[in-house]
N, C-alpha and C positions, 0 to 999 in steps of 0.2 A: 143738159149736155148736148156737145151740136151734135155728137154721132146720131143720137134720136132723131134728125132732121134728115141726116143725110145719106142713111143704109136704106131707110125704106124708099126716096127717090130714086136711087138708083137702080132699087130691085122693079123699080115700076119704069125702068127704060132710060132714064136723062143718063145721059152719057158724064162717066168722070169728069173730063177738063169742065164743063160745066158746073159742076157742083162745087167743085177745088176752085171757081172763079168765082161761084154765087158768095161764098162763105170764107175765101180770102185766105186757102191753105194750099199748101203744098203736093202733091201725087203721093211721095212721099208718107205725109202725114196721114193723108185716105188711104191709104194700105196700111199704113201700121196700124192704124186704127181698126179696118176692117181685120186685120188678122187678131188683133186682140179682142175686139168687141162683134164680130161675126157671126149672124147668127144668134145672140143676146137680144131678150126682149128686154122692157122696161126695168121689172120688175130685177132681173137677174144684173143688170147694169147698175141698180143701184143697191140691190146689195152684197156685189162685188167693191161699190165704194164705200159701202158702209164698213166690211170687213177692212179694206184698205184702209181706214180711218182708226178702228179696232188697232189695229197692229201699228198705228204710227202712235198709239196714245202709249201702247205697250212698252212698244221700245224705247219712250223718250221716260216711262218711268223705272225702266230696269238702268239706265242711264244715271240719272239719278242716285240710287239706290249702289251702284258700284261705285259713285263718286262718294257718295255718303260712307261706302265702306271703305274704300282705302282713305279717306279722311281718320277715320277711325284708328284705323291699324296706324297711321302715322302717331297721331297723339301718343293713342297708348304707346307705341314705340317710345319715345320722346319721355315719357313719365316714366315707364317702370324699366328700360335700359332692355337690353338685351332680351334676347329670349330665354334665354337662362335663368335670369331674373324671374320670370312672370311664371313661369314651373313650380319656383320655390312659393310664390304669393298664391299659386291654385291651388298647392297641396296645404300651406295654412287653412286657406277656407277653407275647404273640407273637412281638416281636423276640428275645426270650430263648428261646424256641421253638425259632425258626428257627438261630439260634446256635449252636445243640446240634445240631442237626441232628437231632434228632425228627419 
């Protein structure tokens, strides 16, 4: 990552516009950067992006997983009719359930 390169220069003197020229970014960008990565050593930078990685796996499989589930509720919507319907078909099974003695 370029911050690696570019917080400890500056803490040893090279003035901003320099560094935002060496590295082809904006003032902008070297502030936002030093406000979010300030003070961050190596070690805590990368796993801060490790955890940011964590949580982008996270949410694209709870994504998933909600699309899988109203997939679902549609179908079965679509097959057994109403909700009314699917009341009368869980209390069947149960009675068959119970029948067996399971």
């Amino acid at each position: 990552m370029i911050q690696w390169i570019i917080f400890p220069k500056n803490e040893s003197g090279v003035p901003v516009a320099d560094l935002c020229r060496e590295h082809g970014i904006s003032y902008a960008t070297y502030y936002n950067w030093r406000s979010k990565y300030g003070g961050m050593d190596a070690s805590l930078m990368s796993e801060m992006k490790a955890m940011a990685e964590e949580n982008r796996h996270l949410k694209k499989m709870y994504a998933e997983m909600a699309m899988q589930n109203e997939l679902l509720k549609d179908v079965l919507g679509k097959m057994y009719g109403p909700p009314r319907y699917c009341k009368v078909l869980v209390d069947d099974a149960s009675a068959c359930v119970n029948v067996s003695g399971l």
